[in-house]
MARVOMAR-90672 format. One record per residue (C-alpha): residue number from 0; x, y, z. Coordinates in nm, 4 decimals. Layout:
BEGIN
NUM X Y Z
...
! end
This chain:
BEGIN
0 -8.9025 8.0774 -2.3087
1 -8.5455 8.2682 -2.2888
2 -8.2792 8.2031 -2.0304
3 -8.1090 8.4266 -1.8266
4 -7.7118 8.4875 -1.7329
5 -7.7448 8.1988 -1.4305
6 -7.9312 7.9617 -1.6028
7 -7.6879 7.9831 -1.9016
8 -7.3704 7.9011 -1.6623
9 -7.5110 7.6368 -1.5324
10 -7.5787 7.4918 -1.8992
11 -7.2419 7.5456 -1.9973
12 -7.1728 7.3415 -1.6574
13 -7.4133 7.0393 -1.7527
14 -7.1301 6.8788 -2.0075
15 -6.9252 6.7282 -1.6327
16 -6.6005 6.7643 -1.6266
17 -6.4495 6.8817 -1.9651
18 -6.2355 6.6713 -2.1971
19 -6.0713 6.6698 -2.5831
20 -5.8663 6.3366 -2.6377
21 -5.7702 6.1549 -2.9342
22 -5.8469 6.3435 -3.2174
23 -6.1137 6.5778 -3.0943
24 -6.4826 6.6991 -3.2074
25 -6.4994 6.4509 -3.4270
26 -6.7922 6.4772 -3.6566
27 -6.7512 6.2133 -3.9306
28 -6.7898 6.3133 -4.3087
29 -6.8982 6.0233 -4.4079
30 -7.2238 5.9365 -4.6281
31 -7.5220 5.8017 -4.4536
32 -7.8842 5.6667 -4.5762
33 -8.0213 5.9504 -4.7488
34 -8.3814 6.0770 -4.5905
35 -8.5186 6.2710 -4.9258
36 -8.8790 6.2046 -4.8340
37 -8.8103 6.3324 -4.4726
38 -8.6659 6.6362 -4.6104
39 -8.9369 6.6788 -4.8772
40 -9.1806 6.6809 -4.5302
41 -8.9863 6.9451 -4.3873
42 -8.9521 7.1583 -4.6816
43 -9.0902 7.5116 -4.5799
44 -9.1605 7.5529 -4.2135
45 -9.4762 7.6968 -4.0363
46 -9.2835 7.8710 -3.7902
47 -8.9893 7.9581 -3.6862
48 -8.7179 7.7376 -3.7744
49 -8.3625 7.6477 -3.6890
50 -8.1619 7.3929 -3.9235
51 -7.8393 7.2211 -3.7416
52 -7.6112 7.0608 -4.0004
53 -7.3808 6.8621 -3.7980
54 -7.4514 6.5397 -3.5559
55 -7.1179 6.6109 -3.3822
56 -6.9786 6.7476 -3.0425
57 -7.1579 7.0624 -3.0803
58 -7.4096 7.0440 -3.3393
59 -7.6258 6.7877 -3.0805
60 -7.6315 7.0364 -2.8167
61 -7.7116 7.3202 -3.0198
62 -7.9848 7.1585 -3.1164
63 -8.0950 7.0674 -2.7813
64 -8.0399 7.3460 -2.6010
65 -8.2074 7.5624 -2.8461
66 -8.5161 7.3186 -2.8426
67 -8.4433 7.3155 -2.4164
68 -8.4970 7.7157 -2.4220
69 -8.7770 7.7584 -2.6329
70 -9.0107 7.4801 -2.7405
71 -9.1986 7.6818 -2.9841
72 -8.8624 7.7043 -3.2334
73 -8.8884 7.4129 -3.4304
74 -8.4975 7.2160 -3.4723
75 -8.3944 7.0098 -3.7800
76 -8.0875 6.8317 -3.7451
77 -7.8991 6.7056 -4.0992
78 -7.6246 6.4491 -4.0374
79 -7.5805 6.2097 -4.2713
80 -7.4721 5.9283 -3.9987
81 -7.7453 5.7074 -3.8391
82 -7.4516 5.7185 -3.5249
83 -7.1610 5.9041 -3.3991
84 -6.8099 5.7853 -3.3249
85 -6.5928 5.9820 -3.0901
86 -6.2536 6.0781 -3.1914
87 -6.1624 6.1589 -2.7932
88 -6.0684 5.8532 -2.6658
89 -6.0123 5.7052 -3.0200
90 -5.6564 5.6463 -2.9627
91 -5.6742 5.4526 -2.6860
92 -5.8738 5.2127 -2.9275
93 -5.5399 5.2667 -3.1609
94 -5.3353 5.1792 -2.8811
95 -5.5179 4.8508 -2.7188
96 -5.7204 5.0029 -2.4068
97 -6.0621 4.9433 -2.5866
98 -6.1446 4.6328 -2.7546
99 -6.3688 4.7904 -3.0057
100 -6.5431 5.1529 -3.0728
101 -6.9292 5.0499 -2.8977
102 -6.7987 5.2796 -2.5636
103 -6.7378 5.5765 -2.8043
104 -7.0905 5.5600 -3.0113
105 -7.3832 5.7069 -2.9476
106 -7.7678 5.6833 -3.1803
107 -7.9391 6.0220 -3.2186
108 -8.2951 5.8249 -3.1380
109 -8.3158 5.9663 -2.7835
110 -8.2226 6.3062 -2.8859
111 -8.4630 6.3371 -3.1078
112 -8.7697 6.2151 -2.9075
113 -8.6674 6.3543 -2.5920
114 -8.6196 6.7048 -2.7539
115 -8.8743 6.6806 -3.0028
116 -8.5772 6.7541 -3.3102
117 -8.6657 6.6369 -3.6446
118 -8.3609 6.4382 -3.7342
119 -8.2679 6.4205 -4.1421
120 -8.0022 6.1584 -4.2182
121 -7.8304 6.3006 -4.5519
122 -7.5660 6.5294 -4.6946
123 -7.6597 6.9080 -4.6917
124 -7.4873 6.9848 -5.0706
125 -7.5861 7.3452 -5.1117
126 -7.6551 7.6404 -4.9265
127 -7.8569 7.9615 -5.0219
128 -7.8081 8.2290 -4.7662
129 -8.0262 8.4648 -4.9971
130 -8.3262 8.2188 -4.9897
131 -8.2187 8.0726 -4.6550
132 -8.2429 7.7455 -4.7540
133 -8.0050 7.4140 -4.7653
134 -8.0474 7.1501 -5.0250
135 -8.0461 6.7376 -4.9490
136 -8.0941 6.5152 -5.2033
137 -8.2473 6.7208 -5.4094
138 -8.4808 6.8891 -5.1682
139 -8.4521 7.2299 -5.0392
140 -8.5228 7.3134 -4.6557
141 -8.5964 7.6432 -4.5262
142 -8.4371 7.8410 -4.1649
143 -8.5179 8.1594 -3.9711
144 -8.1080 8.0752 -3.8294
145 -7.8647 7.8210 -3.9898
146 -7.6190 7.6465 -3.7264
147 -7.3243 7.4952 -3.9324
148 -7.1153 7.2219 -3.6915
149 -6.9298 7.0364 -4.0034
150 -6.6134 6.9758 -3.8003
151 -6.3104 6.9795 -4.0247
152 -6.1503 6.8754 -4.3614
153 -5.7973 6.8168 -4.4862
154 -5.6143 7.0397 -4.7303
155 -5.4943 6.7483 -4.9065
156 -5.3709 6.9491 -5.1993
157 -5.0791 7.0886 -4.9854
158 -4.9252 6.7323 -5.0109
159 -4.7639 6.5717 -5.2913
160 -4.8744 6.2980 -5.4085
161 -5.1764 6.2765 -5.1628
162 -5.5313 6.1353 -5.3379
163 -5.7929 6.1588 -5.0757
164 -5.9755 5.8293 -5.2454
165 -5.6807 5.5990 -5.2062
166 -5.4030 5.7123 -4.9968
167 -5.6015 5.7155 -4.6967
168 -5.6533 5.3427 -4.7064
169 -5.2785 5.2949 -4.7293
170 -5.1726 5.5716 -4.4964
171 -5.4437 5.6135 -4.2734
172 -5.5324 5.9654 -4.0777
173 -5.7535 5.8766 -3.8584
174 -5.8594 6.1850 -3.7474
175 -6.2341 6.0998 -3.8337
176 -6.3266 5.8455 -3.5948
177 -6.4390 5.4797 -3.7452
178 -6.3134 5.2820 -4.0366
179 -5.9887 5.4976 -4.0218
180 -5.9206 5.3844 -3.6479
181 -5.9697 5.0539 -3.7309
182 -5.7572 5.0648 -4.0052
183 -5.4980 5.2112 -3.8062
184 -5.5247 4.9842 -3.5621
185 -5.5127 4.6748 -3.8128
186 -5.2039 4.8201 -3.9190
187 -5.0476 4.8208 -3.6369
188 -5.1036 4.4761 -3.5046
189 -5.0444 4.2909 -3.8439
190 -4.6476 4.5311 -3.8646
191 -4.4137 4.2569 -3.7432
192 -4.2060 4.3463 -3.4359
193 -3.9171 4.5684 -3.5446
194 -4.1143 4.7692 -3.7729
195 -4.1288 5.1431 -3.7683
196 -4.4466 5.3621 -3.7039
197 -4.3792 5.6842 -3.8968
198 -4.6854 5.9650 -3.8034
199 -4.7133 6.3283 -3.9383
200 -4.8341 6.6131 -3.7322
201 -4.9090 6.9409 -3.9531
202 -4.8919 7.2767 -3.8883
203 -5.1273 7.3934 -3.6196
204 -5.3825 7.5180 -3.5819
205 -5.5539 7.1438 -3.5770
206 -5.8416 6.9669 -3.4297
207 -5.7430 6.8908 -3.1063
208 -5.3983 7.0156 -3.0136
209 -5.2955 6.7203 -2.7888
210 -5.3895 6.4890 -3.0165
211 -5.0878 6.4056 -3.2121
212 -4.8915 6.3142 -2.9367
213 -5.1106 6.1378 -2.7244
214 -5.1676 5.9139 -3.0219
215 -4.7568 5.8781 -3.0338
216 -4.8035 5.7866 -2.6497
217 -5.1083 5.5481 -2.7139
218 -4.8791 5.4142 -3.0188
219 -4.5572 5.3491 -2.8117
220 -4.7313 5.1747 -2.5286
221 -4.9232 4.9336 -2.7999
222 -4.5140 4.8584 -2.9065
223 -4.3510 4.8287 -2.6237
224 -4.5863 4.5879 -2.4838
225 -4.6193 4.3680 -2.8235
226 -4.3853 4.4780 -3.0650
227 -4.0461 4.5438 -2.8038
228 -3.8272 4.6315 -3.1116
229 -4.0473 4.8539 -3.2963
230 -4.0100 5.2037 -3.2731
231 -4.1904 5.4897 -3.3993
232 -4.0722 5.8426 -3.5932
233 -4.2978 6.1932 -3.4868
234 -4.2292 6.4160 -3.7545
235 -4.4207 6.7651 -3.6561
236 -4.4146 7.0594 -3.8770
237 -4.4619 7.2612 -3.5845
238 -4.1012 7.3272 -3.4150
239 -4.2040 7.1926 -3.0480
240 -4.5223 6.9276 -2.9328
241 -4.8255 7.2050 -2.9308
242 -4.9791 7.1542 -2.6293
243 -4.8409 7.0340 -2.2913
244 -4.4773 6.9760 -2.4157
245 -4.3623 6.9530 -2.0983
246 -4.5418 6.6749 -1.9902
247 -4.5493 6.4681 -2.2737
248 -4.2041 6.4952 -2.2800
249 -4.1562 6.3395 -1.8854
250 -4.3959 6.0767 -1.9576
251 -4.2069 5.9636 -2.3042
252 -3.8700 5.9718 -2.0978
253 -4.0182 5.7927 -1.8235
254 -4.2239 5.5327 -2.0056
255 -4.0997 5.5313 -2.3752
256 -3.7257 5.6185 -2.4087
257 -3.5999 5.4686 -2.7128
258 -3.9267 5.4062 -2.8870
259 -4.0219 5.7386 -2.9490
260 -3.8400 5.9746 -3.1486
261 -3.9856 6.2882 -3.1860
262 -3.8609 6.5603 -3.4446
263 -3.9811 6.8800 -3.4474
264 -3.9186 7.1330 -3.7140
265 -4.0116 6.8852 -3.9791
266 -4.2635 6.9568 -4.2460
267 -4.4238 6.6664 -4.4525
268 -4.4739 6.8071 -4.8348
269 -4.4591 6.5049 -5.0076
270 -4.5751 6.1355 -4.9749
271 -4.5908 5.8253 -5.1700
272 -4.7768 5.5929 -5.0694
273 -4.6633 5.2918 -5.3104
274 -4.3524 5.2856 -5.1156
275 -4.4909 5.4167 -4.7619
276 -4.2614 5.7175 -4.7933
277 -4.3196 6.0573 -4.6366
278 -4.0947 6.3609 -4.7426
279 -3.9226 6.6493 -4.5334
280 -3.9586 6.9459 -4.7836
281 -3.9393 6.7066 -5.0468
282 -3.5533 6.6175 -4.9999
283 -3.5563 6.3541 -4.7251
284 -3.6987 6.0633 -4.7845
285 -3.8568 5.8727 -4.4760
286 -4.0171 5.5385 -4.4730
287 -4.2520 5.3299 -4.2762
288 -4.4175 5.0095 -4.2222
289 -4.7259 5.1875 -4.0811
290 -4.7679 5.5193 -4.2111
291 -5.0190 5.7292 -3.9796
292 -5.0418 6.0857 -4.2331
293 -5.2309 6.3566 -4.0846
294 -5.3177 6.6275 -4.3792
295 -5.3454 7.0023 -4.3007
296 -5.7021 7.0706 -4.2172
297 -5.9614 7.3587 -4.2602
298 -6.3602 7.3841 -4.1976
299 -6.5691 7.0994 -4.3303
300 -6.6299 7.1490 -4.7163
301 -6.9870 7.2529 -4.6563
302 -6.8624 7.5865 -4.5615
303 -6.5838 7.6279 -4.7873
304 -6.8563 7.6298 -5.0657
305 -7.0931 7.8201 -4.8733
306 -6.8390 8.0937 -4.8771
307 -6.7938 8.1049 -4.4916
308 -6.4183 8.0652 -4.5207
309 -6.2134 8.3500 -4.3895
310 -5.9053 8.5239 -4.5509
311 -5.6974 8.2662 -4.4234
312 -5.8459 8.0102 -4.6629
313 -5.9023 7.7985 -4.3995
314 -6.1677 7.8736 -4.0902
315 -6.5202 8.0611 -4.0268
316 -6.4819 8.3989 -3.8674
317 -6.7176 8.4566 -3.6345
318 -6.8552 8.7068 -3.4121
319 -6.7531 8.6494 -3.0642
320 -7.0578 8.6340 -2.8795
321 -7.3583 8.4954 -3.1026
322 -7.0663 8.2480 -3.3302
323 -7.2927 8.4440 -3.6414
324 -7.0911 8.4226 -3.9563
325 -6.9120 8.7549 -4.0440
326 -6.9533 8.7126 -4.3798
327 -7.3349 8.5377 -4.3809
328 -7.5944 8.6739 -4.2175
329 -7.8288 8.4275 -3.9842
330 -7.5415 8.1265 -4.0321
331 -7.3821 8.0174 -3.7002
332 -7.0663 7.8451 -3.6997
333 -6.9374 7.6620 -3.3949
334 -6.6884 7.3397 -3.3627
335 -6.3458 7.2943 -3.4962
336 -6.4727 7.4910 -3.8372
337 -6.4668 7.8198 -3.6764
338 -6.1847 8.0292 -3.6060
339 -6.2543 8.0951 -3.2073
340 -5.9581 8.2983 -3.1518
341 -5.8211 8.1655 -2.8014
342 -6.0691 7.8444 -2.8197
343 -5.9035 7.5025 -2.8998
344 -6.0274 7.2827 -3.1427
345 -6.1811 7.0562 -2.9168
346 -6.4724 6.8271 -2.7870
347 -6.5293 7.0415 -2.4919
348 -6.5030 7.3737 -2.7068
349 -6.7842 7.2598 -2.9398
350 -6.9793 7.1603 -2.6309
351 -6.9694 7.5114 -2.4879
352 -6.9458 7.7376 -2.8023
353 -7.2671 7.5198 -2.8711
354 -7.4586 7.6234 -2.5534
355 -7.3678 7.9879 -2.6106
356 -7.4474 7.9797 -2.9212
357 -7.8086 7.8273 -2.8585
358 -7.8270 8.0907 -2.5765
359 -7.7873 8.3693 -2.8542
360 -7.9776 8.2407 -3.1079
361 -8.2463 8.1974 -2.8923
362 -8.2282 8.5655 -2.7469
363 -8.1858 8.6994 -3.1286
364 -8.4798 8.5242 -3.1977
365 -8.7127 8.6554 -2.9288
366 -8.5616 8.9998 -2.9555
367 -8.3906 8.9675 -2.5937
368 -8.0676 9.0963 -2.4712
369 -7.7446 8.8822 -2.5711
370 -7.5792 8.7003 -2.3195
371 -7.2149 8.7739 -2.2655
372 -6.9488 8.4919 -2.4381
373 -6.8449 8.2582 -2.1165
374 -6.6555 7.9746 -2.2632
375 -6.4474 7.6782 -2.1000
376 -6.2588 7.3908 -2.2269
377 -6.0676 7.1637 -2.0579
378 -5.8061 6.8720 -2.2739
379 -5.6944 6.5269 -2.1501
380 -5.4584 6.3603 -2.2737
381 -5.3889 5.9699 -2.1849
382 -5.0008 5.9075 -2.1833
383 -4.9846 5.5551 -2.0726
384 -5.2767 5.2865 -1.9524
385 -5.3016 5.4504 -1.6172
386 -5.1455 5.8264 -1.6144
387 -5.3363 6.0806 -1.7829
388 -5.2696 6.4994 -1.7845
389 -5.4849 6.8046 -1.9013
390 -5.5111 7.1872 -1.9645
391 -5.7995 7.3638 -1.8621
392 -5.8991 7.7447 -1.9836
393 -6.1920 7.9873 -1.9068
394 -6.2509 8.2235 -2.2132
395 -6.4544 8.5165 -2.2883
396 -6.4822 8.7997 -2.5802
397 -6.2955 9.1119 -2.5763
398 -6.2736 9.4182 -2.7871
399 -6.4474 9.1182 -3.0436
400 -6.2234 8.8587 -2.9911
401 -6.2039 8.5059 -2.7957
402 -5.9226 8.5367 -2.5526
403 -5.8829 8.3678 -2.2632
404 -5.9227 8.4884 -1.9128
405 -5.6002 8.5374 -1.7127
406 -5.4816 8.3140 -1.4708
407 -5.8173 8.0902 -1.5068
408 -5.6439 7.7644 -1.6074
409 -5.3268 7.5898 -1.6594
410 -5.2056 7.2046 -1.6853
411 -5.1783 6.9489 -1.4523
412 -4.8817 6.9295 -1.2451
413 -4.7663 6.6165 -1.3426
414 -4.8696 6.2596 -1.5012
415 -5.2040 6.1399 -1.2656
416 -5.4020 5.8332 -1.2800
417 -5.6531 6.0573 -1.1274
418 -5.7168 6.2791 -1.4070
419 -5.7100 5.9475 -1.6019
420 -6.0450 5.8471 -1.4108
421 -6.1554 6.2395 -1.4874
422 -6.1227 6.1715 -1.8524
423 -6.2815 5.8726 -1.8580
424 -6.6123 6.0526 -1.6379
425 -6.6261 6.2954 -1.9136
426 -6.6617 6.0732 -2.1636
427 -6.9186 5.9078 -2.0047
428 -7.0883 6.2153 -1.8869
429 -7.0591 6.4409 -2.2455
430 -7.1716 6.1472 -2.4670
431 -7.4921 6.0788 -2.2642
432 -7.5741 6.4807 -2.2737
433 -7.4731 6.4464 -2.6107
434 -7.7048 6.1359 -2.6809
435 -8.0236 6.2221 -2.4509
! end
């Protein structure tokens, strides 16, 4: 079974309203329980065969739409997690709005019996795109099409002084959703009152653009409702707030004047994290009582070895219609690893470079015509308890590249606690598509 133009719309559609909070498309790197004898099972196919390595934003819709369009492709899903945490809506966690992560974690059970996808929980260590195979634990499984989703990592070795085993746990990123939020978190409510928050945004391009600085927002409203004469210090390498600038900036005037202070312009090189010290170029030294480091990122280290890494020794090029590897045949990249041109890195991105993806792979597959590249994503971003804002986009592929289509989006005009009840639907709405 294939789909056609108007049934692919209205997949793209199915996500509800569109959203990429917090620290977006999070798919956690963590390890899980290993499955070897599952894997063993499913170690040469009998038919056709798509692996998804990736239990994230978009690697659980891949899956299911590709299973959803043609029943006789058989899906195998690798993620070494037994659940996934959400980074949208992660900082509101960070900031006091959620008492714990169970609203932002979803089981891949359902999934997998509704869909019929053979789930593998363990760490894909080695791909062959010569053999078209991917080794767990040992055990090699076979593909027709390889769908990578591995989210992102951090170029850790662009900071000073940075050890990715043990400065974490003292300076926590938190841009992987789980024991990092709650460390944050922790951190925050044990600082006594007239501390200072000091948080590091790096150069962009990031997962999730907003991110950064609705975390500052989530982070000053924690303060200035417990913590009065605490304060805390933005320092972004990027020389003005990345997304919506405009609006962050009215909502920190009108709810956060004096806690926030936001520099732009300033790169974090250096850290130390024995005196909770971040440094500007590596001349000025600035300290912290909570230390909230977020490390350059690039594609999930899956695909760095894989050699899917573009010249910019960061992100996957891709083609802009099937999200094929240029550089490996039959490997699909899609999520915050791949360099989508116009596309953010985002929840909603994932979910909809995802569904066209599927679309294609399925067409490729049965020898059908391609359907065109139709993408959407749309960003919240919480700035208080109530008020929320967002960007939308629609994008398509031109002369090979993602761009996005004039005039089809724009931000909100101002702070809403409407669009904060939109956010919250679409969190709702994406994690049960994601989870069902």
């Amino acid at each position: 079974m294939t789909t056609d133009r108007r049934s692919f719309l209205k997949l793209v559609g199915a996500g509800g309203v569109g959203a990429s909070l917090a620290a977006c498309a999070s798919q956690p790197d963590a390890t899980g329980t290993a499955s070897s004898s599952a894997a063993s099972a499913l170690a040469k196919s009998a038919g056709r065969r798509v692996v998804v390595v990736g239990g994230g934003y978009g690697g659980t819709i891949a899956a299911k739409y590709i299973r959803m369009m043609d029943k006789t492709i058989e899906v195998v899903l690798i993620e070494p997690n037994k659940q996934f945490v959400s980074c949208p809506f992660s900082n509101l966690y960070i900031g006091g709005m959620l008492p714990d992560l169970t609203s932002l974690t979803i089981g891949y059970d359902k999934l997998a019996a509704n869909h019929g996808i053979k789930m593998v929980h363990d760490t894909v260590t080695a791909i062959d795109p010569v053999k078209k195979t991917v080794t767990v634990s040992g055990s090699t499984i076979d593909y027709d099409r390889l769908v990578l989703s591995p989210g992102v990592d951090f170029r850790a070795e662009e900071l000073e002084g940075y050890n990715m085993a043990t400065t974490p746990e003292v300076m926590p990123h938190a841009w992987k959703a789980g024991a990092q939020t709650l460390l944050l978190r922790k951190q925050l409510v044990d600082m006594p009152n007239g501390g200072t928050v000091v948080m590091t945004v790096p150069l962009a391009p990031f997962r999730c653009p907003p991110g950064p600085y609705e975390r500052a927002s989530m982070i000053a409203m924690y303060l200035k409702q417990h913590k009065p004469k605490s304060k805390i210090i933005v320092l972004d390498a990027n020389p003005d707030i990345v997304s919506k600038a405009g609006l962050f900036k009215k909502g920190w005037k009108k709810h956060y004047e004096g806690i926030i202070q936001y520099r732009g312009a300033q790169k974090v090189t250096a850290v130390n994290a024995s005196s909770r010290s971040v440094f500007i170029e590596g001349i000025e030294e600035v300290k912290g009582d909570v230390v909230n480091v977020i490390p350059p990122q690039r594609a999930g280290r899956i695909a760095v070895s894989a050699g899917l890494i573009g010249p910019d020794k960061a992100w996957c090029p891709i083609n802009a219609t099937t999200f094929e590897s240029t550089l490996q045949k039959n490997i699909h990249v899609i999520g915050d690893a791949c360099n989508a041109g116009a596309m953010p890195k985002s929840g909603y991105s994932a979910n909809s470079e995802a569904k066209i993806c599927a679309t294609n792979i399925v067409a490729l597959m049965n020898g059908k015509e391609l359907t065109e590249m139709s993408g959407i994503n749309t960003c919240f971003s919480y700035l208080s308890a109530k008020e929320a804002v967002s960007v939308a986009a629609v994008y398509t592929a031109k002369e090979g590249k993602i761009v996005a289509v004039p005039n089809s989006g724009g931000v909100s005009p101002d702070l809403s606690e409407v669009e904060a009840v939109y956010a919250s639907s679409w969190l709702k709405n994406i994690l049960t598509e994601m989870s069902t």
